[in-house]
C-alpha positions as a Markdown table, in Angstrom:
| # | Residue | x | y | z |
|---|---|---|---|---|
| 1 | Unk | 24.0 | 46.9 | 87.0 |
| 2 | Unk | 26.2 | 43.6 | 85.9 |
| 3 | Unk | 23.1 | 41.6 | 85.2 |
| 4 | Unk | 22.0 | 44.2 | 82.7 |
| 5 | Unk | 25.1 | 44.2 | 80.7 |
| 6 | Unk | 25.2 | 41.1 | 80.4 |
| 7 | Unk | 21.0 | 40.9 | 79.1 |
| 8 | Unk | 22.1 | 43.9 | 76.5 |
| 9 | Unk | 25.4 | 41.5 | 75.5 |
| 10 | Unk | 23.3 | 38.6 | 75.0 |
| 11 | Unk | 20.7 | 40.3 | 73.4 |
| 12 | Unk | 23.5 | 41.5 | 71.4 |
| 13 | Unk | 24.4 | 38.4 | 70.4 |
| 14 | Unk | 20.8 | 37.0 | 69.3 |
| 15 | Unk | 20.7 | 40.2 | 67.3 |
| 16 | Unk | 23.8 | 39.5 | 65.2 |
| 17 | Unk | 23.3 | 35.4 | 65.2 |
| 18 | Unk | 20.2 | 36.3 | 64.0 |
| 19 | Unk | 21.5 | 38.7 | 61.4 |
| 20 | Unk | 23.6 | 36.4 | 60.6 |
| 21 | Unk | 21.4 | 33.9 | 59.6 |
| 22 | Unk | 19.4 | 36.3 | 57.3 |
| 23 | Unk | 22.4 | 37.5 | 55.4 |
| 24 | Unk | 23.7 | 33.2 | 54.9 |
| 25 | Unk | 19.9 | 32.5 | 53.8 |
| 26 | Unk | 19.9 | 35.5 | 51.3 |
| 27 | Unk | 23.4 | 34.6 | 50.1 |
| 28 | Unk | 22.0 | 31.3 | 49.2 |
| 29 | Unk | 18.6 | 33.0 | 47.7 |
| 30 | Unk | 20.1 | 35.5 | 45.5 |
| 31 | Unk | 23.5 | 34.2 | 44.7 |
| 32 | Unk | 24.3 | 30.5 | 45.1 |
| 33 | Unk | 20.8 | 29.9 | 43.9 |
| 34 | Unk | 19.8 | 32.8 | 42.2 |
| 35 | Unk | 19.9 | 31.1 | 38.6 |
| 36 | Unk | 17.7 | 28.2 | 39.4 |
| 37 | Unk | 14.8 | 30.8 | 41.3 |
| 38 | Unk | 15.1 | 33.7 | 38.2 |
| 39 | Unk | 14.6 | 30.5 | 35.6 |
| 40 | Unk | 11.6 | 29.5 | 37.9 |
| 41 | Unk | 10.2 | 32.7 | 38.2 |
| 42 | Unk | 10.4 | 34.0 | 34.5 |
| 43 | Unk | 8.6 | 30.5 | 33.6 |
| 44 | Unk | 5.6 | 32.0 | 35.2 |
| 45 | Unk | 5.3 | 35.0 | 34.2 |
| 46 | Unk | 6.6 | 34.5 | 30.3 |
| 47 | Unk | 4.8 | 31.8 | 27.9 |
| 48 | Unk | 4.8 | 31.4 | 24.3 |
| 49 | Unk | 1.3 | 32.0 | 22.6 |
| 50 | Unk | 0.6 | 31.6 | 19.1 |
| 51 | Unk | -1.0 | 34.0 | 16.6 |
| 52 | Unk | -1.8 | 33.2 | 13.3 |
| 53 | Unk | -2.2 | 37.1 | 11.6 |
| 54 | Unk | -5.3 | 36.6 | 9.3 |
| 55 | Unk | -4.8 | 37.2 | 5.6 |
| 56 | Unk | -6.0 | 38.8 | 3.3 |
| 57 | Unk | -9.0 | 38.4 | 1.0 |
| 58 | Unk | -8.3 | 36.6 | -2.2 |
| 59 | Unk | -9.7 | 37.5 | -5.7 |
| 60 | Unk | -9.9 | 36.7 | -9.2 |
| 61 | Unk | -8.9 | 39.2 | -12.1 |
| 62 | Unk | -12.3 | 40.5 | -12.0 |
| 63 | Unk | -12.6 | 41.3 | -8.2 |
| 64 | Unk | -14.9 | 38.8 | -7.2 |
| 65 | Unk | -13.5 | 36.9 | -3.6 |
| 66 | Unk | -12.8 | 33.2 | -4.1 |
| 67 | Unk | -11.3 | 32.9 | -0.1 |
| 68 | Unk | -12.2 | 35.3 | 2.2 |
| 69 | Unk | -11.3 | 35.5 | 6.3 |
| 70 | Unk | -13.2 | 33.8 | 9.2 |
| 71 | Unk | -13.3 | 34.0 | 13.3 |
| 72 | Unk | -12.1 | 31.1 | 14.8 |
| 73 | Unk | -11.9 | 29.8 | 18.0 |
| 74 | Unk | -8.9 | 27.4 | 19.9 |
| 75 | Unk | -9.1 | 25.9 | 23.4 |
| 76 | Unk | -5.8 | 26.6 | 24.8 |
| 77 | Unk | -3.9 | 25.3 | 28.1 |
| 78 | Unk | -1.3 | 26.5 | 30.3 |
| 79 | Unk | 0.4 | 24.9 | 32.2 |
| 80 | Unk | -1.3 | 25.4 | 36.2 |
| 81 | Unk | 0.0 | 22.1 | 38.0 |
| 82 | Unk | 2.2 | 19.2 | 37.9 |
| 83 | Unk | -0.5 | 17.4 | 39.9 |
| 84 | Unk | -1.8 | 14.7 | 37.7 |
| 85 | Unk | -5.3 | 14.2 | 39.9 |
| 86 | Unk | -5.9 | 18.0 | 39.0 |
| 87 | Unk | -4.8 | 18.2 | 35.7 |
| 88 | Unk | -6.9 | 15.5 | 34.8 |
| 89 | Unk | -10.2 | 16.9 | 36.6 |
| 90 | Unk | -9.2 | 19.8 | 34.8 |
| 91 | Unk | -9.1 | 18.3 | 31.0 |
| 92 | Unk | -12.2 | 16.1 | 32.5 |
| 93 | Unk | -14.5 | 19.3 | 32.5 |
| 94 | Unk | -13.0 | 20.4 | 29.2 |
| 95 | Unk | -14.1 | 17.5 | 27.6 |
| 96 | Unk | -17.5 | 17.3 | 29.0 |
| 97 | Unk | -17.9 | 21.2 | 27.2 |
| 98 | Unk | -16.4 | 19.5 | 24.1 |
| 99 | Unk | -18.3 | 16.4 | 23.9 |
| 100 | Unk | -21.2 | 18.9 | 23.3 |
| 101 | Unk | -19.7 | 19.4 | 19.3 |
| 102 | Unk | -19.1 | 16.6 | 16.9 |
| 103 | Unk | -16.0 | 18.1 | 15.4 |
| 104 | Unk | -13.7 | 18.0 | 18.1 |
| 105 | Unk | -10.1 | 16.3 | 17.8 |
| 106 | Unk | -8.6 | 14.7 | 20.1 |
| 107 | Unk | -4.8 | 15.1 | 19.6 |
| 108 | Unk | -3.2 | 12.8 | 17.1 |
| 109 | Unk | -2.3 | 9.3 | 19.2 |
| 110 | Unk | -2.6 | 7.1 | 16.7 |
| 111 | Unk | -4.7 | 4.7 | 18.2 |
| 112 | Unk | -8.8 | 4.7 | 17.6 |
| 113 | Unk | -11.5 | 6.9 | 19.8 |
| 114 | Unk | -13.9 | 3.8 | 20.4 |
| 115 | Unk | -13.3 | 0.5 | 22.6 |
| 116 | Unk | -12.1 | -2.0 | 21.3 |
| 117 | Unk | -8.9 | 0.1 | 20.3 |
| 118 | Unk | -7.2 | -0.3 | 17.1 |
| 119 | Unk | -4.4 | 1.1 | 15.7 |
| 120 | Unk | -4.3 | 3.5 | 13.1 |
| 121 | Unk | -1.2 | 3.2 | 11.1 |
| 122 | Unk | -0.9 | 2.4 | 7.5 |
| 123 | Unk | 0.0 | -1.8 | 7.0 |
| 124 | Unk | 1.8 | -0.9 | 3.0 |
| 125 | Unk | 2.9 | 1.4 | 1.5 |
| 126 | Unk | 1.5 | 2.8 | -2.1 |
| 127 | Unk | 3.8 | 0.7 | -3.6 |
| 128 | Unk | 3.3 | -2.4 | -1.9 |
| 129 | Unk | 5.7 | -2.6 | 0.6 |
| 130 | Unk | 5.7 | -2.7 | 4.4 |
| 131 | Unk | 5.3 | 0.4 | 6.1 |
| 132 | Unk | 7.4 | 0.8 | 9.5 |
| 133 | Unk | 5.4 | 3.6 | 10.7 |
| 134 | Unk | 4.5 | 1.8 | 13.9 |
| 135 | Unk | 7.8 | 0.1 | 14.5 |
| 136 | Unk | 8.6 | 4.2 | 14.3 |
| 137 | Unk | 6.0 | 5.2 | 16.5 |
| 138 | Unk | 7.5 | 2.9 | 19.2 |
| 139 | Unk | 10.8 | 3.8 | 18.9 |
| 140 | Unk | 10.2 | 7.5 | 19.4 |
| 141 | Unk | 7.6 | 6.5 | 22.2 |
| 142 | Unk | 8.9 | 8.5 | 26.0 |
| 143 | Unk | 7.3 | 5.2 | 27.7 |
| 144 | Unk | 8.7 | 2.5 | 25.4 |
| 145 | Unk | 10.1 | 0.0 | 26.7 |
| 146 | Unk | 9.5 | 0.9 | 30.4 |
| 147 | Unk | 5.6 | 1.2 | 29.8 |
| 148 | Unk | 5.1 | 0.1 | 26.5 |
| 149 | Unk | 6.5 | -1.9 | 23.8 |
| 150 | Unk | 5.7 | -3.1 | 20.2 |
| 151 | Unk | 3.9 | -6.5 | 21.0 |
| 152 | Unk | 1.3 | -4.9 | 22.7 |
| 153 | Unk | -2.0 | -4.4 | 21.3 |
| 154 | Unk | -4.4 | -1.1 | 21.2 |
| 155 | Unk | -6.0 | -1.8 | 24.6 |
| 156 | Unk | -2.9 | -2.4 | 26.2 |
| 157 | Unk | -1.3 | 0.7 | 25.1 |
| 158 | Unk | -4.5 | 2.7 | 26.0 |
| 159 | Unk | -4.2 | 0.7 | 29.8 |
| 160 | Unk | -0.6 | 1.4 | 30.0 |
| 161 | Unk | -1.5 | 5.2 | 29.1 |
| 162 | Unk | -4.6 | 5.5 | 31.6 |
| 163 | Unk | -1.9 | 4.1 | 34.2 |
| 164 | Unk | 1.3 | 6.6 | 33.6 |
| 165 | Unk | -1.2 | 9.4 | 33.8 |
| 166 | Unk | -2.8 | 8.0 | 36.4 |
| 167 | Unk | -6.6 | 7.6 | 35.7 |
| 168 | Unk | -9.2 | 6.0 | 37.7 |
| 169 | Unk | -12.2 | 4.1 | 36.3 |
| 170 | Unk | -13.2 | 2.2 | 33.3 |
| 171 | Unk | -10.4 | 3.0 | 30.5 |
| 172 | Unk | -13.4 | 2.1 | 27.7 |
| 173 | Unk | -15.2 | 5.0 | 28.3 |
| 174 | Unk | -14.9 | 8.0 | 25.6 |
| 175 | Unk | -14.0 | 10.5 | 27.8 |
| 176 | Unk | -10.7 | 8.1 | 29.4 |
| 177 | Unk | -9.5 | 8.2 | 25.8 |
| 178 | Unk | -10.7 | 11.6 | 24.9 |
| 179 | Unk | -8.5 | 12.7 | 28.2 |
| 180 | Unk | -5.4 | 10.4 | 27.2 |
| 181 | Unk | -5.7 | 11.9 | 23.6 |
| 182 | Unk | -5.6 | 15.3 | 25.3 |
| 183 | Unk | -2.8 | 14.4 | 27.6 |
| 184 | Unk | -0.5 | 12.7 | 24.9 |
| 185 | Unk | -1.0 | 16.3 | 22.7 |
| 186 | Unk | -0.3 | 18.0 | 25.4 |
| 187 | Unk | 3.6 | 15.8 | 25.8 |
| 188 | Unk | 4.0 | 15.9 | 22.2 |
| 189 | Unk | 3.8 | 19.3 | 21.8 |
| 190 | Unk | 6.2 | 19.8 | 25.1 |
| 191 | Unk | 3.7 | 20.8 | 27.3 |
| 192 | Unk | 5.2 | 23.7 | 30.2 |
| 193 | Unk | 4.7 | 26.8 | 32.2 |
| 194 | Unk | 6.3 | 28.6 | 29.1 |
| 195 | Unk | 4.0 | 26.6 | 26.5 |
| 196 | Unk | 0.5 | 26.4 | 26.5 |
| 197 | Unk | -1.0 | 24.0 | 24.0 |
| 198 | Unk | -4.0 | 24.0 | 22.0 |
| 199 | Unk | -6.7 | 21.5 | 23.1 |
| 200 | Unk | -9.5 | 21.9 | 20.3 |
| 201 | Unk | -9.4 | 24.3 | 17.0 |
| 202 | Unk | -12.5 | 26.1 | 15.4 |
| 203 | Unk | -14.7 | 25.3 | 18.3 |
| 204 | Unk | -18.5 | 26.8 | 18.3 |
| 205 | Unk | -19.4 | 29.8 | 19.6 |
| 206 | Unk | -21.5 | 28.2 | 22.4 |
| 207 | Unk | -18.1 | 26.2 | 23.3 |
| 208 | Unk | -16.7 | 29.3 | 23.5 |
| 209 | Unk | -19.3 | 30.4 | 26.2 |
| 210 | Unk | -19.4 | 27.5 | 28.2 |
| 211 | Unk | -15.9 | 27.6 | 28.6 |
| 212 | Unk | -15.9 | 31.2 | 29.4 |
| 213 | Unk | -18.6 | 30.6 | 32.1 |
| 214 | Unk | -17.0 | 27.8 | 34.0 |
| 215 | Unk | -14.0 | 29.6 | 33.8 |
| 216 | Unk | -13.6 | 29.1 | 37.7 |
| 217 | Unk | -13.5 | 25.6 | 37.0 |
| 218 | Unk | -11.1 | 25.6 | 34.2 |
| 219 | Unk | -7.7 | 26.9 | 35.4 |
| 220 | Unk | -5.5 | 27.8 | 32.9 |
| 221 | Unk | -7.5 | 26.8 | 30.2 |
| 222 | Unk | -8.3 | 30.1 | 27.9 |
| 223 | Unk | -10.0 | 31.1 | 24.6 |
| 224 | Unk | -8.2 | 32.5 | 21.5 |
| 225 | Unk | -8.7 | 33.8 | 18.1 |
């Protein structure tokens, strides 16, 4: 009769250690980190997407239309991963649907598409004088000076870049810079859970289908109008 009081009382006592436990992990949970985890979760489930509302036909006096309205299509993506590997296998097959139309941009590094790289900044002003726009560019740069710095040239940058975002292979290749071009637009633009960003503008309507049919392929990646 002893010996089973004392298998209920220690019972007992795994019951409320127990207990215990689960009430000090869901103090911590909801209150001492409640903050951090309601941030984390509400970066999930809200994100910021942009709609331009169409306008309206235009006309002369006499009624004719001199600008009218028409469909486009953007390549958005949302942020899915902080996993560089995947997000760059990701923008990989987005570009390989892309390369398919001429007029595609790229984001707006200014550095050229084609190996060997140059950069694109303006040398003088209109009026003669030296233009600091690249001196600027550096400045402003994330990676400058731990990655990158003004004596380097357009390869070196483009190396440097194919490095921080960690991409394998030949960085002369078209699709390396098209992917670094997507990746830079993508930081410029403060790329997050809560901010998708727009990878190509008035894509075809075959783009549009591709990307809809590998959409298994293509996380986070999404069509708009």
């Amino acid at each position: 009769m002893r010996e089973t009081k004392y298998r209920f009382l220690i019972l007992r006592i795994i019951m409320a250690l127990m207990l215990a436990a689960i009430a000090v992990r869901l103090f911590g949970l909801q209150i001492v980190e409640g903050d951090k985890y309601l941030q984390s979760a509400s970066s999930r489930l809200d994100s910021n997407i942009v709609s331009r509302a169409p306008r309206g036909d235009i006309m002369d006096k006499y009624g004719r239309v001199l600008v009218t309205n028409e469909t486009g299509y953007s390549v958005t993506m949302k942020y899915t991963t902080s996993d560089d590997g995947k997000l760059n296998s990701i923008i990989r097959n987005v570009v390989t649907i892309l390369s398919r139309s001429d007029d595609v941009s790229y984001g707006s590094m200014p550095i050229s598409m084609d190996s060997p790289y140059m950069f694109l900044f303006e040398d003088t002003n209109n009026d003669g004088t030296v233009n600091d726009e690249k001196k600027a560019w550096f400045d402003k740069n994330r990676y400058c000076p731990k990655y990158i710095n003004y004596d380097m040239t357009a390869d070196q940058v483009i190396a440097a870049y194919a490095g921080i975002y960690e991409l394998t292979g030949d960085i002369n290749t078209l699709e390396t810079r098209r992917i670094i071009g997507i990746r830079y637009e993508a930081e410029k633009q403060s790329f997050s859970p809560a901010n998708p960003v727009t990878v190509a503008e008035n894509v075809d309507v075959d783009t549009v289908t591709a990307i809809k049919e590998f959409h298994d392929k293509l996380p986070g990646i999404s069509i708009s109008e």
